[in-house]
N, C-alpha and C positions, 0 to 999 in steps of 0.2 A: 481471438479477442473480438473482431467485427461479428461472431456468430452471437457471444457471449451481449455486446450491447446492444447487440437487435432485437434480443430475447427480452432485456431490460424497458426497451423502448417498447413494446408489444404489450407488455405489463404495465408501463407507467398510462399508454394510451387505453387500455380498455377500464385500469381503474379509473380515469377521467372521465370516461363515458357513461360508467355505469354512477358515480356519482352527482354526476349535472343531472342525466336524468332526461331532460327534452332535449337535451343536445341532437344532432342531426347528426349523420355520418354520410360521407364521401368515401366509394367503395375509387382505388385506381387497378387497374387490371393490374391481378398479381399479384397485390399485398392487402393486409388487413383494413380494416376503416378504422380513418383515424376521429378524436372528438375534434369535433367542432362546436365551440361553447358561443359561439356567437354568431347572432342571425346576419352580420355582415362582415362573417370571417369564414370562410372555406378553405379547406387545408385536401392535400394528398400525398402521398408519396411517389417522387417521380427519382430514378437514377440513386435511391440513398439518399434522398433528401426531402426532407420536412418541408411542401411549400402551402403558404399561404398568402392570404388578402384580407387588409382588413383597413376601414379608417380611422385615424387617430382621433382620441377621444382628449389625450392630453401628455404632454413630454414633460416628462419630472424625471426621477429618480429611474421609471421606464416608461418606456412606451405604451401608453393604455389606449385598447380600442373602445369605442362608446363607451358600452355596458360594462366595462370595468372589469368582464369576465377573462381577457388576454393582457398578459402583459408580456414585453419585449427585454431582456438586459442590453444595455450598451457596451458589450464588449469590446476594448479598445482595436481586438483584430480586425473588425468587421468593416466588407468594404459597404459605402452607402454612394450610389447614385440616383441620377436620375433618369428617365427614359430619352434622354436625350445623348446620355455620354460622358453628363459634367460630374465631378467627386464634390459629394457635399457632405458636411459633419451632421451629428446629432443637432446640434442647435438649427440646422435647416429644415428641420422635421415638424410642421406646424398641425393642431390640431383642424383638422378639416380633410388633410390629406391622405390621397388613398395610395396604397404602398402594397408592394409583396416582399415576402420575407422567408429566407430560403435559410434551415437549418439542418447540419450537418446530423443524418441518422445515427452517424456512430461515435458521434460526441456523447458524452455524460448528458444527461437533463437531470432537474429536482421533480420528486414526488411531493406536488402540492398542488392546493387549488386556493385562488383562480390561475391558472396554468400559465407558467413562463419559460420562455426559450430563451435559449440567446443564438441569436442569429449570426448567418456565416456573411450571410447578402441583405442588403435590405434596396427597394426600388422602390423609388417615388415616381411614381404614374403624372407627367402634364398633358398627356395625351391618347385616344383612343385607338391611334391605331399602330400601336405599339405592340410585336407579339413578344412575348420570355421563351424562353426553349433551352433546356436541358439537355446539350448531348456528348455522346462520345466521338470528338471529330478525328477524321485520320487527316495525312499529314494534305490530303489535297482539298480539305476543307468541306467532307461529308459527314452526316450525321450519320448515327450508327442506325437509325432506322431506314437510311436513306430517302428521306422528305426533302432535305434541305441540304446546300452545298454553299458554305460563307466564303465572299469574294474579299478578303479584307489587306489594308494596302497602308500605306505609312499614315495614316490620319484616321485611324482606327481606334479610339481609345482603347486600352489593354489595361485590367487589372490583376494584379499576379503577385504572391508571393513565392514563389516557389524557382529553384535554380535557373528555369528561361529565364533569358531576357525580353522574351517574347513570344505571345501563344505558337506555338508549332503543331499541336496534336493533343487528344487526350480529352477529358471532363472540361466542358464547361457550359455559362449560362453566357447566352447570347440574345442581343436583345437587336428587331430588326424589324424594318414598316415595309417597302417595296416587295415584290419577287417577282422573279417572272414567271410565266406560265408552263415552263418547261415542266419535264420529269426528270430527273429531281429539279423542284423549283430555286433558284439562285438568286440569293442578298448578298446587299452589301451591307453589313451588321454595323449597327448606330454605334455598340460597345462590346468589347468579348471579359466576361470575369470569370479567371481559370481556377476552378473548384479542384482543392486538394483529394484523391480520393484514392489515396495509398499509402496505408503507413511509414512505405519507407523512400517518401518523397522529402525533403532535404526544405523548410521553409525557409529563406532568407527574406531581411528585411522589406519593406515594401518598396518594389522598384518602379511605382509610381505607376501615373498614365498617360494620355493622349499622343501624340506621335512618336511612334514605334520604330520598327522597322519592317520590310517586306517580308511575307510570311511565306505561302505557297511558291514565289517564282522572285529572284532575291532583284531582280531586273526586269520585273515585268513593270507597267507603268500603269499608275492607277486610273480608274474611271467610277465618275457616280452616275449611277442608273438609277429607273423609278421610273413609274410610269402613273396617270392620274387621269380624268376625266377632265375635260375644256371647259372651263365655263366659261370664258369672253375669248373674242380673237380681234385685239386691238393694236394698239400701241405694242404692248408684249401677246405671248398666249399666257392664259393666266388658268390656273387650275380651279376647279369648284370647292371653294371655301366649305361649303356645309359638307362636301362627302369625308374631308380630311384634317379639319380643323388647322390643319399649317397650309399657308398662301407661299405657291410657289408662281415665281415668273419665270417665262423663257424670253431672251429677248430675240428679235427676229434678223438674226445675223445671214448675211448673203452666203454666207460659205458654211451654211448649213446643211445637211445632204436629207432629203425628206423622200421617204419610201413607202407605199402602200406593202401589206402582205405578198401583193404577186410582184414585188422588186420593181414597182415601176416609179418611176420620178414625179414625188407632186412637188406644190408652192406650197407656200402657207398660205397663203387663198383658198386653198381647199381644205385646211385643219377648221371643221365647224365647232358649235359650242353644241355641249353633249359628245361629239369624239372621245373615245381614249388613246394616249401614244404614248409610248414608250422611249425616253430619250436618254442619249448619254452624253455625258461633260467630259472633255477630258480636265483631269485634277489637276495637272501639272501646270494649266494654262492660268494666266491671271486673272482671278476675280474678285468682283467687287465686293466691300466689306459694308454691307447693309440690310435690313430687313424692311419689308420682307423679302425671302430669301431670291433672286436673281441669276438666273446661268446662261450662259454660251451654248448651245447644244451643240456638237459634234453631227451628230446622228440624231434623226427623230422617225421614227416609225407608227403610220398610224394603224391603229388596231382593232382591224375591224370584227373582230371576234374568230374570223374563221379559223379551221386547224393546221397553224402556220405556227413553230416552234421560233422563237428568238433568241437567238447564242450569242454572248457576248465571250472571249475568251481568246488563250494562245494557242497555236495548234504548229503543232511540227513540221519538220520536212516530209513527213510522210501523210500530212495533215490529218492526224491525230492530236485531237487538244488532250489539255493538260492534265484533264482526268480520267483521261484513256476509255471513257465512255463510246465517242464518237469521232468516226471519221469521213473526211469528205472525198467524193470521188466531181472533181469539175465536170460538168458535161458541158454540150455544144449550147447549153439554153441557159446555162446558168448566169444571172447577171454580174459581172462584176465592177465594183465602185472602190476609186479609189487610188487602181494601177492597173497595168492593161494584163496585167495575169496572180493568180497568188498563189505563190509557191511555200508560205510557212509565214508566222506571225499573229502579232494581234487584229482579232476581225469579228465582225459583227457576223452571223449565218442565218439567213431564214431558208426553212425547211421543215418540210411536210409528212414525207414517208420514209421510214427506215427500216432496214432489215431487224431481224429478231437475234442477229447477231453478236458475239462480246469481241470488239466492241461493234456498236450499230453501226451500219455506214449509209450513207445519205448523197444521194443527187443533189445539192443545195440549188435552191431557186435563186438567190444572189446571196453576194458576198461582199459587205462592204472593209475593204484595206484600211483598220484605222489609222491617224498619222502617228499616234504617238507608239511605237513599237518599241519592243526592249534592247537594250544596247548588247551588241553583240560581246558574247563572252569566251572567253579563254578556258583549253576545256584543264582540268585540273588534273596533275599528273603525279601527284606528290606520295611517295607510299607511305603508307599509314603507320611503318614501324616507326619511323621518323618521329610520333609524337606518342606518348603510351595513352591510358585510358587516367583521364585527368578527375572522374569522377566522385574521388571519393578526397581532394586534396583539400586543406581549407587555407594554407600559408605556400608562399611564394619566396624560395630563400635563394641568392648568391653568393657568391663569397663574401660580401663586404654588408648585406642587408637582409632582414627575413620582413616579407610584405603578408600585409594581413589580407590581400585580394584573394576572392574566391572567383576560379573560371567559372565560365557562363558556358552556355552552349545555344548555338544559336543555328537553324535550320541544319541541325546534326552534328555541325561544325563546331568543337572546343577553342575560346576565345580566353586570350588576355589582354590586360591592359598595356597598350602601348608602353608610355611614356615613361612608367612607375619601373616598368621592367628592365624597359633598355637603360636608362637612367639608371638603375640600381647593377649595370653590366658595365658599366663604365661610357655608355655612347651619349653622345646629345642629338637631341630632337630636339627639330626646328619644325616651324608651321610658317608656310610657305603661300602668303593669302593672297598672293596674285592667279597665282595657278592652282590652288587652294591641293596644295599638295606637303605633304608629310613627308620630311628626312630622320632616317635612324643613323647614324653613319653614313656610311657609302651607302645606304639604300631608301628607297623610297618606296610611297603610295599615294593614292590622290582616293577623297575620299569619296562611298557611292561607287567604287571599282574593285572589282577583284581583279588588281591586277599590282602585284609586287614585285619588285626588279631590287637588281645590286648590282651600283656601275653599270658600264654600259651592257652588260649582261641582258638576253631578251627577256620580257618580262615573264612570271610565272602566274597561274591563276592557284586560287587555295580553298575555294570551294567557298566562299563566303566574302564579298567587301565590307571594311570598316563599317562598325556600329558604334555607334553614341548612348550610353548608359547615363544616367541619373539618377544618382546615390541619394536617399534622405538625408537632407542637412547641407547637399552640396547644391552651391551655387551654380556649377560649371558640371558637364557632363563629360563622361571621361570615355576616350576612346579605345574601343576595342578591337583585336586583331586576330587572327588563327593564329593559334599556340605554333603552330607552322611556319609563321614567319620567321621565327625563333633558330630553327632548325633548319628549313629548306631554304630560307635564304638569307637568313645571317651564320650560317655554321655552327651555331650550338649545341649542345646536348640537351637533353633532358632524363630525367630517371624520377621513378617517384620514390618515396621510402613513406610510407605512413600516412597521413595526413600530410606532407613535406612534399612540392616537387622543386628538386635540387634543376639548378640551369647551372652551368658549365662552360668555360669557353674551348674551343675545337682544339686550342694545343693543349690547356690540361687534360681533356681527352686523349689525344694520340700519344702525350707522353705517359701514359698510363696512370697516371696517374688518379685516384681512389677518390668517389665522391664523399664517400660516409666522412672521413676528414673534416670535408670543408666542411661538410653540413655541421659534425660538431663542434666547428671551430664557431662558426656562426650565431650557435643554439640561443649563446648570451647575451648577444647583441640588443643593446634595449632599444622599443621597440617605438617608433616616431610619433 
């Protein structure tokens, strides 16, 4: 089928080409050149997908560039932001504004001119130093060309149709301004929108965006970094307006830690205008809600060019960070800030030479220990037959209710919804907002914790803490749980039959009692 419309889409593009006539062509390494019918629209093919730029000439019925030669349909699926993160409809789409617009190659198109798409993405450009990037990311947040490594944390807008509830891995378009100078170089992405790009990927409705949940490390603690060029050093450091068209301040907080490349301790007395540094906030700490925008630095490092790597990240007990790239070996010279040794955690590393190694290992020239580290976890012990393979289920049935929830899967981990579930098993759930902790029964969780107990039983970890989901149309977001908790620590069964996962309780279990029964006792239960 994808051979069959690619061939279509090859056809549909070169008869566009050869009918415009002065049209220009944008060759991308590896596929054909596509038309580009308009002097202020350039298109290529990047990953299976149709990208272009173009500024809007006028919003009606489509989107039309100047010349009237492109036009856009408004498919109701299509996600539309801004380079900033924020979701805005068609009606935000004004003519003046310049946009890029990403169509699915192996979607249908019409054979007409002047040539129209309907787009999967559309971006509204407020800024210049904004890059888009198309990749296949694995689960530790690298591209598949290995350029770029996304650091993205609960305040990461996420756009998604599809079974996550949250990017984990795979296709998508990520949009991002900072990086550092590493190899591979490392952002913190403004937005991630996860591009379907397998037929037999499962679309459910839109589950929304802006704060997610943790993606690569489910307990690591976020941080923004960026780093910018000084243009005044007053009151705040303030960055150069004209290189970056956004005005950032730092304010000049005592319990700032300020490092040259060779780890040595400055003031901000010696941050000049013309410097560039590199600083990180911790996210979790309180900040002010005002523009222009304002931060605490944690860390600031100034950057005087030379070839001094800056790592931001978590690294093991065997101090190997998280993307098994790099490890550190402390020596007698290396600085460290923070704590009088570092044996594993989150840390800032500057470092210069490394082996040719997999992974590299490095002498680090300092280390600064940051405060916010990840809360220690419980390791997960729970065997896997315990819950089957929930994949293909779209209904949730008990003896007395059949729930139209569909599991999610979240950092690998098969999730359902609390409340709906034990509730329909006969239990009550309470919320608990002093200690901001969850009862099913006799058991509990607090949420932000993999950590599940029954009675005074020690707690158990399940490979994932509670997530917050928000359903289209709901007011309230509904909490979810490892289908695990179901089983490893309230005793139930599980089995799936079809689309069906039948839940059980442990004595109709051990009295042998037959699930297919219930299930069809159930089947006619009308549905809430």
């Amino acid at each position: 089928m994808k051979k069959r419309t690619k061939k279509i889409l090859a056809v549909i593009t070169a008869a566009a080409t050869m009918a415009i006539g002065t049209a220009t062509a944008v060759r991308a390494d590896g596929h054909p050149p596509i038309a580009t019918p308009a002097q202020n629209q350039s298109s290529a093919v990047d990953h299976g997908y149709l990208v272009g730029s173009m500024t809007v000439g006028q919003n009606g019925e489509t989107i039309v560039n100047e010349d009237g030669s492109l036009h856009l349909y408004k498919p109701d699926g299509a996600f539309i932001l801004n380079d900033m993160g924020q979701a805005l409809t068609y009606d935000d789409i004004k003519t003046g504004d310049k946009i890029t617009y990403y169509v699915d190659g192996n979607a249908p198109m019409t054979l007409q001119l002047p040539v129209h798409h309907s787009p999967s993405v559309i971006v509204v450009s407020t800024r210049d130093d904004v890059s888009q990037k198309i990749a296949v990311f694995d689960e530790e947040g690298l591209s598949d060309d290995g350029d770029l490594v996304i650091n993205y944390d609960l305040d990461t807008p996420y756009f998604s149709r599809t079974r996550e509830a949250a990017f984990i891995s795979g296709k998508a378009l990520v949009l991002y301004d900072f990086t550092t100078r590493s190899i591979p170089a490392q952002a913190n992405p403004i937005a991630i929108v996860k591009l379907v790009d397998e037929d037999n990927e499962i679309e459910l409705p839109f589950l929304g965006h802006g704060p997610q949940i943790a993606q690569t490390e489910a307990a690591a603690p976020a941080y923004i970094t960026g780093s910018f060029e000084v243009g005044e050093n007053g009151e705040t450091i303030a960055n150069n307006f004209d290189e970056t068209h956004v005005e950032i301040h730092i304010y000049k907080n005592e319990n700032t830690l300020i490092l040259n490349k060779r780890g040595e301790k400055k003031t901000f007395d010696d941050i000049k205008a013309g410097d560039r540094i590199i600083y990180y906030v911790n996210a979790d700490e309180p900040m002010t809600l005002q523009l222009p925008v304002h931060y605490n630095a944690e860390v600031i490092v100034i950057d005087d060019g030379s070839d001094v790597s800056v790592l931001e990240g978590s690294f093991d007990g065997e101090l190997l960070d998280a993307a098994a790239s790099l490890q550190l070996n402390i020596g007698d010279e290396t600085k460290i800030y923070g704590a009088d040794s570092f044996t594993g955690g989150r840390a800032i590393v500057l470092y210069n030479f490394a082996t040719m190694s997999i992974p590299a290992q490095t002498t680090p020239i300092a280390v600064v220990v940051l405060a916010n580290q990840p809360a220690a976890q419980l390791t997960p012990s729970i065997p896997a037959d315990l819950v089957p393979n929930l994949s293909g289920v779209k209904r949730i049935v008990t003896a007395s209710k059949v729930l139209d929830y569909i599991p999610v899967t979240v950092n690998g981990v098969q999730m359902l919804p609390v409340r709906e579930v034990a509730e329909a098993l006969g239990n009550e759930v309470t919320w608990i907002g002093e200690s901001q902790t969850v009862t099913v029964g006799f058991a509990s969780f607090s949420i932000e914790n993999d950590s599940y107990a029954f009675a005074k039983m020690a707690p158990q970890a399940l490979g994932q803490a509670p997530v917050l989901i928000a359903m289209p149309g709901d007011e309230n977001a509904t909490t979810y749980v490892p289908a695990a908790f179901f089983t490893a620590i309230m005793d139930y069964s599980m089995t799936v039959d079809g689309d069906a996962l039948i839940i059980n309780s442990a004595d109709e279990t051990d009295s042998g009692i037959s699930t297919m029964p219930i299930y069809e006792k159930v089947m006619d239960v009308p549905k809430d």
